[in-house]
VOBA-1610 file (N, C-alpha, C; in pm, whole numbers, padded with zeros to 5 digits, always signed):
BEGIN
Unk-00889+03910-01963Unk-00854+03958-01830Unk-00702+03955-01816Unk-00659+04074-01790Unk-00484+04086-01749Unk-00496+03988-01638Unk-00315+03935-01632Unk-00283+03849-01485Unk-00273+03941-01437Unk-00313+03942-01288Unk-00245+04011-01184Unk-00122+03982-01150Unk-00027+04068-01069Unk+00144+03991-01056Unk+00156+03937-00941Unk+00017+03893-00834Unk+00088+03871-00731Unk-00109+03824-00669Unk-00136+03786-00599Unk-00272+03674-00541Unk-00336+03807-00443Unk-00496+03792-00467Unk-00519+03859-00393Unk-00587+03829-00290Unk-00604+03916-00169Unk-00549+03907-00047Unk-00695+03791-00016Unk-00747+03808-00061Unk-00847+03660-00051Unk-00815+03547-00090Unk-00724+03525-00150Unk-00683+03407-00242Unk-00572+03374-00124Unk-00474+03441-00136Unk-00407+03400-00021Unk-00435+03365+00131Unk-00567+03427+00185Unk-00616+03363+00280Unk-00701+03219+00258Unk-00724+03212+00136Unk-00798+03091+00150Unk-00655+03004+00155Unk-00523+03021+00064Unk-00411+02958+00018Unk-00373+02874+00223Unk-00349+02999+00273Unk-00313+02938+00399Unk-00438+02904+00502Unk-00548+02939+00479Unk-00672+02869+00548Unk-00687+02715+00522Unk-00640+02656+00413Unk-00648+02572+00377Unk-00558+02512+00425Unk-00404+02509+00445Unk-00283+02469+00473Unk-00310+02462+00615Unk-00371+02542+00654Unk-00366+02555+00828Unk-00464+02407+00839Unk-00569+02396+00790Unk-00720+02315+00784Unk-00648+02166+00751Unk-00528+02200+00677Unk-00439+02077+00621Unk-00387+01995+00755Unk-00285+02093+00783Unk-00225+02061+00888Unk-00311+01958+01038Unk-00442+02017+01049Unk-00542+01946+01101Unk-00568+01836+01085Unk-00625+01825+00999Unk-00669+01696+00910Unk-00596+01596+00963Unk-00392+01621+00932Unk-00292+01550+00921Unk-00281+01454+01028Unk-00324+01598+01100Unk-00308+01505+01318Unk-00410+01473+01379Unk-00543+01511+01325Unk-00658+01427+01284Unk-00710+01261+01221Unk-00592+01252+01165Unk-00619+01155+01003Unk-00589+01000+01156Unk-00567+00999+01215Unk-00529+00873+01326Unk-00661+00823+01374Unk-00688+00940+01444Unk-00826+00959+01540Unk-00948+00868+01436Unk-00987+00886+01325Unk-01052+00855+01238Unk-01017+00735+01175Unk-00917+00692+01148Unk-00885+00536+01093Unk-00921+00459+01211Unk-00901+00497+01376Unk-00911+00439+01439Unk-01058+00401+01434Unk-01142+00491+01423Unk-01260+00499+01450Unk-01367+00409+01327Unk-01277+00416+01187Unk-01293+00389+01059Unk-01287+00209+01095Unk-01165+00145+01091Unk-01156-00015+01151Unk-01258-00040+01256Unk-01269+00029+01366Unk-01395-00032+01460Unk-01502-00002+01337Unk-01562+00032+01320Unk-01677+00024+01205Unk-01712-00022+01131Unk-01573-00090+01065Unk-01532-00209+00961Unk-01566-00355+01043Unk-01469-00366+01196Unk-01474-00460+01284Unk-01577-00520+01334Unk-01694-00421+01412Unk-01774-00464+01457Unk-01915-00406+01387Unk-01897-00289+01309Unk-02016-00277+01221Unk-02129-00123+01256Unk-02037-00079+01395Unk-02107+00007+01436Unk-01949+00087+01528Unk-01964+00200+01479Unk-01850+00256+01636Unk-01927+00431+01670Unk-01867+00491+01757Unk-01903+00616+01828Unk-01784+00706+01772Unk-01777+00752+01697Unk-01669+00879+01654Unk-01682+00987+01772Unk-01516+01026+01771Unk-01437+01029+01933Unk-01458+01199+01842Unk-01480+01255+01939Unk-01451+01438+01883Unk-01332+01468+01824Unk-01189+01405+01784Unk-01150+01395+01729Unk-01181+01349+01580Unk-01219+01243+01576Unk-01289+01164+01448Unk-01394+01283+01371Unk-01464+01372+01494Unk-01558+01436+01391Unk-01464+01548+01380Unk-01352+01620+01430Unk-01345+01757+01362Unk-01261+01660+01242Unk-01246+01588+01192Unk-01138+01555+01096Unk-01241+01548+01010Unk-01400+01470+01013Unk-01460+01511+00865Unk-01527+01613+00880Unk-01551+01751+01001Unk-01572+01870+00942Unk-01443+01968+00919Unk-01299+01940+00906Unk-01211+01958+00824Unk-01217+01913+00687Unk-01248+01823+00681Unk-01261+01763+00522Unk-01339+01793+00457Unk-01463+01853+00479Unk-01590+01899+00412Unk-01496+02065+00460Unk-01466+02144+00554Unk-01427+02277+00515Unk-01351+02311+00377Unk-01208+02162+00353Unk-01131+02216+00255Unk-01195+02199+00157Unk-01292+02109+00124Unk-01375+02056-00002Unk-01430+02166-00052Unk-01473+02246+00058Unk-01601+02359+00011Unk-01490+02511-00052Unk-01398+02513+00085Unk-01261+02616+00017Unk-01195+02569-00096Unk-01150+02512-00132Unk-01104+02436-00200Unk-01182+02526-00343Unk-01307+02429-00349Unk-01437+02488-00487Unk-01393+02650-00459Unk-01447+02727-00365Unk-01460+02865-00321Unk-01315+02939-00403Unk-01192+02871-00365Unk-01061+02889-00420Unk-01083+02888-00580Unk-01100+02830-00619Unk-01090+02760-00815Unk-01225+02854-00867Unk-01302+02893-00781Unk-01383+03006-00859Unk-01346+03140-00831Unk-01282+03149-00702Unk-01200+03293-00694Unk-01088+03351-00815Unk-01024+03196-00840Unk-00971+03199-00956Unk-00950+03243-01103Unk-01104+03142-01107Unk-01157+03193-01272Unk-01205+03300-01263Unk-01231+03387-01146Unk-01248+03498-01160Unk-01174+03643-01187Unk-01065+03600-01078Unk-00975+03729-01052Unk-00878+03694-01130Unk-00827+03507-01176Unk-00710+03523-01223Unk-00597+03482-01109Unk-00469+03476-01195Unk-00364+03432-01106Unk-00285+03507-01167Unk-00122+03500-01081Unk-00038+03518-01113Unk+00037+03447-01258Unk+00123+03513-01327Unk+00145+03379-01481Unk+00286+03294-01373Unk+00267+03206-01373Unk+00395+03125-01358Unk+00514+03158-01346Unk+00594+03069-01267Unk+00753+03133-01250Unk+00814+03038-01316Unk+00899+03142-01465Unk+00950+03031-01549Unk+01116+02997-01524Unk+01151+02922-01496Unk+01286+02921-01440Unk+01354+02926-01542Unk+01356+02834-01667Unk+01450+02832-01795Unk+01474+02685-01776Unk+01427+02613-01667Unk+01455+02459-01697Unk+01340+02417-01692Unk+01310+02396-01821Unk+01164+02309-01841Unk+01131+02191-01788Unk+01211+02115-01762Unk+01190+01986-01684Unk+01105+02045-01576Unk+01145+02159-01464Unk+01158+02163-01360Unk+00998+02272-01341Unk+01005+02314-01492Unk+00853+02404-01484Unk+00711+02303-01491Unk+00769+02269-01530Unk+00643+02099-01648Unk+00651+02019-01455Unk+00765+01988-01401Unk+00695+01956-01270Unk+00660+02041-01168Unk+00631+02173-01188Unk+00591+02249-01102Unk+00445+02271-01144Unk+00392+02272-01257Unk+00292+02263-01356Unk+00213+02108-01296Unk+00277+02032-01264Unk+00215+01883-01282Unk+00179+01909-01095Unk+00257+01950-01036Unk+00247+01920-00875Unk+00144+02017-00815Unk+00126+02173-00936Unk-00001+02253-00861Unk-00178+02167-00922Unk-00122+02134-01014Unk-00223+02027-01076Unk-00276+01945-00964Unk-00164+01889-00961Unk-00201+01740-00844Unk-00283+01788-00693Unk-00206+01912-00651Unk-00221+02000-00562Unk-00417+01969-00551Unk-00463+02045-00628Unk-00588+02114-00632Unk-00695+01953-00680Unk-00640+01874-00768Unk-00722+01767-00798Unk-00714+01692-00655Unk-00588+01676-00621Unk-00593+01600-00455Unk-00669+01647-00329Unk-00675+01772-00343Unk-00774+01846-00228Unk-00914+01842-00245Unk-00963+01818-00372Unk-01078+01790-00435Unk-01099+01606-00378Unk-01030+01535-00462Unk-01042+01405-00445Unk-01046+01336-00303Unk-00950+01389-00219Unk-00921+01360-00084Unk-01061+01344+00004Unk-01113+01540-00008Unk-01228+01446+00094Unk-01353+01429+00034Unk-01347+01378-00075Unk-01465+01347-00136Unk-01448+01213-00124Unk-01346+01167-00149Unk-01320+01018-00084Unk-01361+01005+00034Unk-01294+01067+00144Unk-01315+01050+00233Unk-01470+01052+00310Unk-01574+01194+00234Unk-01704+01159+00219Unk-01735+01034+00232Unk-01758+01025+00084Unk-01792+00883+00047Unk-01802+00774+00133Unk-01662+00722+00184Unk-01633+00636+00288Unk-01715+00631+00409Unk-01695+00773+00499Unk-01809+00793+00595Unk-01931+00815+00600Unk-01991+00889+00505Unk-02158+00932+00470Unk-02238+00802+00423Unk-02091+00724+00318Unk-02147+00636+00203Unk-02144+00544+00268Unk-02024+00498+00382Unk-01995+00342+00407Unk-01914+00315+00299Unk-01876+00346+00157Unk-01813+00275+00054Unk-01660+00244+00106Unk-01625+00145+00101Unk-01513+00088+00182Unk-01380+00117+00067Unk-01419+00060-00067Unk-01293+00141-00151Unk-01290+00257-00151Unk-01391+00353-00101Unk-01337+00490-00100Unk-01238+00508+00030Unk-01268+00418+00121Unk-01169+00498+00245Unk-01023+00415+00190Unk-01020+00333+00110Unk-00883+00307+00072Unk-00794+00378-00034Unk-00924+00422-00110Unk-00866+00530-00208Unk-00801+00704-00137Unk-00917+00703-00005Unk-00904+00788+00081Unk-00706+00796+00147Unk-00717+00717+00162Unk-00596+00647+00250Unk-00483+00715+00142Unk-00489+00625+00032Unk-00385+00618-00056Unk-00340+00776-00129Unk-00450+00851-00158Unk-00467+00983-00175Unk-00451+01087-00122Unk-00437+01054+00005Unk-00394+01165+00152Unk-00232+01137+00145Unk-00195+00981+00127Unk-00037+00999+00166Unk+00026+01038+00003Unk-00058+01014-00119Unk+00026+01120-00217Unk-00031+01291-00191Unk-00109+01278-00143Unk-00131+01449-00143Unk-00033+01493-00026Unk+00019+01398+00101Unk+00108+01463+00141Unk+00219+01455+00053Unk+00309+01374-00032Unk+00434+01406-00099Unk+00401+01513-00143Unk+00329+01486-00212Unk+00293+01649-00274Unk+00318+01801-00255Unk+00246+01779-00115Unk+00244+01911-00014Unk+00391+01939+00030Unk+00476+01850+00007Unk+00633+01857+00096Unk+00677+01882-00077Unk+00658+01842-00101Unk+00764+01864-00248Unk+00683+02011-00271Unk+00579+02111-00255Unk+00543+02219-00276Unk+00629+02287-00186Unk+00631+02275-00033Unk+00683+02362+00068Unk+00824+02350-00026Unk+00906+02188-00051Unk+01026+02236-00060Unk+01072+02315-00179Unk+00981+02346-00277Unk+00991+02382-00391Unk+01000+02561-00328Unk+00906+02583-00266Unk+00860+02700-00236Unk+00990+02806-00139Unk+01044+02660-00076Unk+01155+02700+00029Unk+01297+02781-00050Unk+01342+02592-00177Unk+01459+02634-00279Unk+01436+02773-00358Unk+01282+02876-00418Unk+01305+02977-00487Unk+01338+03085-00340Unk+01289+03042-00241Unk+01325+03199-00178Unk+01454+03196-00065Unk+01537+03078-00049Unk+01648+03046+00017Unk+01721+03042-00115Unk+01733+02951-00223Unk+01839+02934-00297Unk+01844+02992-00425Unk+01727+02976-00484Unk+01735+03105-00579Unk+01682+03215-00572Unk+01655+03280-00453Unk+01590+03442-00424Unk+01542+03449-00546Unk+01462+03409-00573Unk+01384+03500-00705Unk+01244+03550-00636Unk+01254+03550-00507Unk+01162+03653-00431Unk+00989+03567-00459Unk+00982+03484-00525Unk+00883+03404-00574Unk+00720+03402-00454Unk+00790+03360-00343Unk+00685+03382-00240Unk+00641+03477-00195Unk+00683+03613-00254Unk+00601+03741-00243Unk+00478+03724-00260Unk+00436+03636-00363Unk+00335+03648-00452Unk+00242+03600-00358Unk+00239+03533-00213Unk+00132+03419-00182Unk+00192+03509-00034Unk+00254+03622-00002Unk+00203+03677+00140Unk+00133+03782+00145Unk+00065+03813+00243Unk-00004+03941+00296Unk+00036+04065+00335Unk+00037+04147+00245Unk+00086+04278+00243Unk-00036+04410+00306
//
């Protein structure tokens, strides 16, 4: 299968369906610890409508997420943007990696924790949300430096035309 040069227009809606679903989660993620410690505390709590859209955010990206990685192996991606500094490709390589295993891991943890009760999952949960946010900021800023500082026009590839 040839690469395509640029995501198609499904891929990119899931790309920012997901980011948007992210963003949720983020200002979500309070509502739910709160709710997570009373449960721990006294053994029983009432999840606040906040608490629940945050794990039917977490089961949306889980399911987009899969939906994404088979759109993938299907249609294909774009090949990589090779800058000429390998350091800097090998961590752009390592951070879309992390990207997609963390959106996977995140709310399956987070599952776990609530469906399961498993208490190391909501810590693994915990710990996995605040590297999947570095993550997500070192992507935006990555994403920011090719089309502010090195115009190499790079984010063409991930808008809607």
């Amino acid at each position: 299968m040839a690469q395509p040069e640029k995501y198609s227009k499904f891929q990119i809606g899931l790309h920012w369906g997901i980011a948007a679903l992210m963003v949720v989660s983020y200002f979500s993620a309070d509502a739910m610890g709160d709710v997570w410690r009373s449960l721990m505390r006294t053994g029983s709590a009432e999840p606040t409508t906040v608490a629940r859209v945050h794990v039917l955010v977490g089961i949306a990206i889980l399911a987009l997420v899969v939906l994404r990685l088979i759109v993938r192996l299907v249609k294909g991606a774009p090949p990589e943007i090779e800058t000429g500094r390998p350091l800097q490709d090998k961590a752009a390589k390592l951070i879309h990696v992390g990207l997609y295993l963390g959106m996977l891991a995140i709310p399956s943890a987070g599952l776990a924790a609530w469906f399961g009760g498993v208490k190391a999952a909501a810590e693994a949960h915990e710990v996995l949300f605040n590297i999947g946010m570095f993550m997500v900021i070192l992507h935006v800023a990555a994403a920011l430096l090719h089309q502010f500082v090195l115009k190499d026009n790079m984010m063409a590839r991930m808008r809607m035309k």
